[in-house]
C-alpha positions as CSV (number, residue, x, y, z in Angstrom):
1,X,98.1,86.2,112.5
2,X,98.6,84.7,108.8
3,X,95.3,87.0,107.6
4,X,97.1,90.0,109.2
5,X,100.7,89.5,107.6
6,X,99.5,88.1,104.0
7,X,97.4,91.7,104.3
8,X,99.3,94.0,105.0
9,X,101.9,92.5,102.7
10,X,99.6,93.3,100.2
11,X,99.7,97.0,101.5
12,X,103.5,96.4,100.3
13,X,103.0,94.6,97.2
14,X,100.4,97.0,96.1
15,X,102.5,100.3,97.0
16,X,105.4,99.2,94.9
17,X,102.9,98.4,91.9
18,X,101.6,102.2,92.6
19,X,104.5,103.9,91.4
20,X,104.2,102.4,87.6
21,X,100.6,103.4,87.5
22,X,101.3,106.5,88.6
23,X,103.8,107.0,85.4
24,X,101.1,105.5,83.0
25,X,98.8,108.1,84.9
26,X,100.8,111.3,84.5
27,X,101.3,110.4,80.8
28,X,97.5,110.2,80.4
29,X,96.3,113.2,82.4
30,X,98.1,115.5,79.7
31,X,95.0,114.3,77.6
32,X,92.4,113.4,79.6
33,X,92.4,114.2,83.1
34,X,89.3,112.6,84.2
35,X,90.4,109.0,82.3
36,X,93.7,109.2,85.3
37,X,91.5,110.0,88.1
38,X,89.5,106.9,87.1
39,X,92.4,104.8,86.5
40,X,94.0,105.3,90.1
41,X,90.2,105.0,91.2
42,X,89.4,101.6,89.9
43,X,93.0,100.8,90.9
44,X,92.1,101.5,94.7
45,X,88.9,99.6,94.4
46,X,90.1,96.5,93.3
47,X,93.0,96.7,96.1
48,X,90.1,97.3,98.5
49,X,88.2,94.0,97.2
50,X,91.1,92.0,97.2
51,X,92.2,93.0,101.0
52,X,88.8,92.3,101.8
53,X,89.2,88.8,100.9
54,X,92.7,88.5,102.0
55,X,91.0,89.8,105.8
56,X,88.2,87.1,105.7
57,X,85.6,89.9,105.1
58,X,82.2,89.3,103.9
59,X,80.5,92.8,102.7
60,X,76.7,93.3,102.5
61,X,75.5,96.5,101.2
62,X,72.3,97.6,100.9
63,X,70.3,100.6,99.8
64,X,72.6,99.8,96.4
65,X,69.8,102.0,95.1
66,X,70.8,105.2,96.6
67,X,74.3,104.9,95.5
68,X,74.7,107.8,92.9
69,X,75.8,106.9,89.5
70,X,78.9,108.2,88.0
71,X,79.5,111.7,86.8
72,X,77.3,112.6,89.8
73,X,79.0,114.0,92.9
74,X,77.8,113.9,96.5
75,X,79.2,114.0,100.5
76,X,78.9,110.6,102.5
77,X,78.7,111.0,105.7
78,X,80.5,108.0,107.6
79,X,80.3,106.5,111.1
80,X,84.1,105.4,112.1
81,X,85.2,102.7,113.8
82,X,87.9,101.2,112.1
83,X,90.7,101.8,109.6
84,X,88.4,99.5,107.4
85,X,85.2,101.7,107.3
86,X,86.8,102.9,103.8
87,X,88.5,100.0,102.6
88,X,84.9,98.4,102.8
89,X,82.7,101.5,101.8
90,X,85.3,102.3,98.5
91,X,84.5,99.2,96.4
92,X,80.6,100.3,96.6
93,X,81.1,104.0,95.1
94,X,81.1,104.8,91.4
95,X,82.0,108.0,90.6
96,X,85.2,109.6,91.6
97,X,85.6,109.7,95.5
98,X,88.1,111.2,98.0
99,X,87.8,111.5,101.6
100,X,88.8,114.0,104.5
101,X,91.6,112.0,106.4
102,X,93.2,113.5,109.4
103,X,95.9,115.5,109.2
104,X,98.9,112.6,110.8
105,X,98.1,110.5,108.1
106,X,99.9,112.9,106.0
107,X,103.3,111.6,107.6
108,X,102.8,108.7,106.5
109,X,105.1,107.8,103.6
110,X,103.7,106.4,100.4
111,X,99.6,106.3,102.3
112,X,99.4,110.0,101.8
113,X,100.4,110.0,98.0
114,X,97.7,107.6,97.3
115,X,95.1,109.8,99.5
116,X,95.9,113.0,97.6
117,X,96.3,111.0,94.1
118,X,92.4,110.6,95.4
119,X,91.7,113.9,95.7
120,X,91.7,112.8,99.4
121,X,92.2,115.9,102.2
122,X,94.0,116.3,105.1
123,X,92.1,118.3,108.0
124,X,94.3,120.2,110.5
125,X,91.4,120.7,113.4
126,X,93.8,122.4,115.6
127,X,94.6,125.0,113.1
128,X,91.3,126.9,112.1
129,X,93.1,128.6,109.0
130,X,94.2,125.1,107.6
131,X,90.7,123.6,108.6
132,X,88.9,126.1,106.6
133,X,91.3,125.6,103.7
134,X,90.5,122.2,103.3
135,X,86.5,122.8,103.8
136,X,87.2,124.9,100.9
137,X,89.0,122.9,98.8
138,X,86.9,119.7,99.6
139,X,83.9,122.2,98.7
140,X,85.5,123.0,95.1
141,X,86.4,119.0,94.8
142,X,82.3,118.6,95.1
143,X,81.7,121.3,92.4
144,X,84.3,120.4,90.2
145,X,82.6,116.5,90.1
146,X,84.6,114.5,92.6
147,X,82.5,113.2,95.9
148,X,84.3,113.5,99.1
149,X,83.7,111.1,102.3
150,X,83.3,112.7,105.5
151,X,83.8,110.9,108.9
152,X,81.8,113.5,111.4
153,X,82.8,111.8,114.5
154,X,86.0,113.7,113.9
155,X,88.0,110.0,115.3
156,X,87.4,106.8,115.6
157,X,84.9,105.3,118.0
158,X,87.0,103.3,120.5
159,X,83.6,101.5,122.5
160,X,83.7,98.3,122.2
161,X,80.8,97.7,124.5
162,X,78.3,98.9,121.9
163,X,78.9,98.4,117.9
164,X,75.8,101.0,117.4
165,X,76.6,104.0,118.9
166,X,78.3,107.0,117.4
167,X,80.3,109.7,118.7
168,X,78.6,113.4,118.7
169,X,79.3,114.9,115.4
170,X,82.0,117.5,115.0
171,X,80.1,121.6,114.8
172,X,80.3,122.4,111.1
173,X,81.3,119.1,109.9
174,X,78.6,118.9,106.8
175,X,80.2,122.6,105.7
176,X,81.1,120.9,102.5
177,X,77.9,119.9,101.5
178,X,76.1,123.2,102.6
179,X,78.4,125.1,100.8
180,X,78.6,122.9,97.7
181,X,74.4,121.9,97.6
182,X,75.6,119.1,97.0
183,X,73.3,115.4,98.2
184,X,74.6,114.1,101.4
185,X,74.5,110.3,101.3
186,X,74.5,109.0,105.3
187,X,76.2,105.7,105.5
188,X,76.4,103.1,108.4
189,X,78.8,100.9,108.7
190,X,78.3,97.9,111.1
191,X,80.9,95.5,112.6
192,X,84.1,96.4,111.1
193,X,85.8,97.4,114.7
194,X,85.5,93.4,115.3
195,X,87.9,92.8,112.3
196,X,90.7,94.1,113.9
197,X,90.7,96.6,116.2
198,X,88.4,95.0,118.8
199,X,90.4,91.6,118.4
200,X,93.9,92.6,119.1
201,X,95.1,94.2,116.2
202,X,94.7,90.6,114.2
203,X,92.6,90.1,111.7
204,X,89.4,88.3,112.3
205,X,86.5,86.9,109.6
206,X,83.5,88.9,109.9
207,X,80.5,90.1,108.6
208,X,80.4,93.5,107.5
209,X,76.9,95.5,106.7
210,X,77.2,99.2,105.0
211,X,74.0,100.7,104.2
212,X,73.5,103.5,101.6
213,X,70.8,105.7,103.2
214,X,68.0,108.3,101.3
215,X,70.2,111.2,99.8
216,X,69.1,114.2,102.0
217,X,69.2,117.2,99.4
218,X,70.7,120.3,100.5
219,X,69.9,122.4,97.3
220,X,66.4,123.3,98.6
221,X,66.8,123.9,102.5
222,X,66.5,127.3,103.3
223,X,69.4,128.9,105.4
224,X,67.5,128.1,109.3
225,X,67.7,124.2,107.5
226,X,71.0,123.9,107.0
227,X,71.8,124.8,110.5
228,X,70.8,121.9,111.4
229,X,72.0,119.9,108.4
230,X,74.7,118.3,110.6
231,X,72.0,117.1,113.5
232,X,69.3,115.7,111.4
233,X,72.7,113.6,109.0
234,X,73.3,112.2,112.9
235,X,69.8,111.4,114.2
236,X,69.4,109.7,110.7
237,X,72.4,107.5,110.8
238,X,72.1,106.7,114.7
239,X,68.5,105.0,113.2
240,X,70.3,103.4,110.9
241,X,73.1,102.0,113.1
242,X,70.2,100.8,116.1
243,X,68.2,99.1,113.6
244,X,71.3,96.7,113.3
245,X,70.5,95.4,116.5
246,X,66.7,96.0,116.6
């Protein structure tokens, strides 16, 4: 119970810091837009490194290799099983990196200004005009140099009797990368539903493993290819997840 309340007192502690950064940060975007999104960036990743340790959290990555380098955007594609999948997953990323949340998070106060201060997206999936709105706009965030994270399953994966599986992936959820030919970087994240979640909403010290898969290019598939962009992003990561336990 003490690793849950010293955490999210940090949630606190680290809201109330945000709003001074975010005056240094509108002063600097006048010159150098790129320079803010970096300084709310880094700022984000060392609040994700220090709730890790706060939660008792122990992070191994690997395929470090296929992590693209800054200045270089791309789409990861994220199994979900916990609200730590990103707080784990955002201290690995270098370049500039916001990610599709759903759309209730919005609501919440303070949360949502850091999401969009990301570049981060809310997706509407019961309103197909707001849906495609954000496909687009995630789609120019890609061209315009910003990567975006992608959680296909569309929710979280509540099984607890089976920390490999995956939920079927949502029809047209790798639009962004088709549309912006932009790499898709398949990520599997294993054991974060046992930090919390899957141990009564109280923080628990665990092992974490996130693995950066092959970057599947989507400049050169042909149309027929992309089609089935989404399936063959699944099959891959369901590998990846089953050799956890193989």
């Amino acid at each position: 119970m003490f690793r849950t309340i010293l955490f999210f007192g940090m949630l606190v502690f680290y809201s109330i810091y945000g709003f001074g950064l975010w005056f240094v940060v509108w002063i600097v975007h006048f010159f150098n837009q790129e320079k803010a999104d970096y300084m709310i960036f880094h700022s984000i990743q060392h609040a994700a490194r220090f709730g890790l340790f706060i939660a008792g959290m122990k992070v191994e990555v690997r395929g470090k290799e296929n992590i693209p380098p800054k200045g270089s955007a791309s789409v990861f594609v994220i199994n979900h099983r916990s609200i730590f999948d990103i707080v784990c997953m955002y201290p690995q990323v270098r370049n500039r990196t916001g990610f599709v949340a759903k759309d209730s998070l919005k609501n919440v106060p303070i949360f949502n200004i850091w999401i969009r201060k990301l570049h981060g997206l809310f997706l509407n999936r019961e309103d197909i005009r707001e849906g495609v709105k954000t496909i687009q706009q995630a789609t120019e965030n890609v061209k315009n140099g910003i990567s975006m994270c992608i959680f296909p399953e569309g929710t979280r994966n509540k099984d607890l009797s089976s920390k490999t599986s995956m939920l079927p992936f949502h029809a047209g959820s790798l639009k962004i990368a088709e549309r912006s030919d932009a790499p898709v970087i398949p990520v599997a994240i294993y054991n974060t539903g046992e930090v919390f979640e899957g141990n009564n909403k109280r923080m628990k010290p665990s092992t974490i493993i996130i693995t950066f898969g092959e970057p599947i290019e989507v400049s050169g598939l042909s149309r027929a290819e992309k089609r089935f962009l989404s399936k063959r992003v699944e099959e891959t990561m369901q590998e990846m997840m089953n050799s956890y336990e193989a």
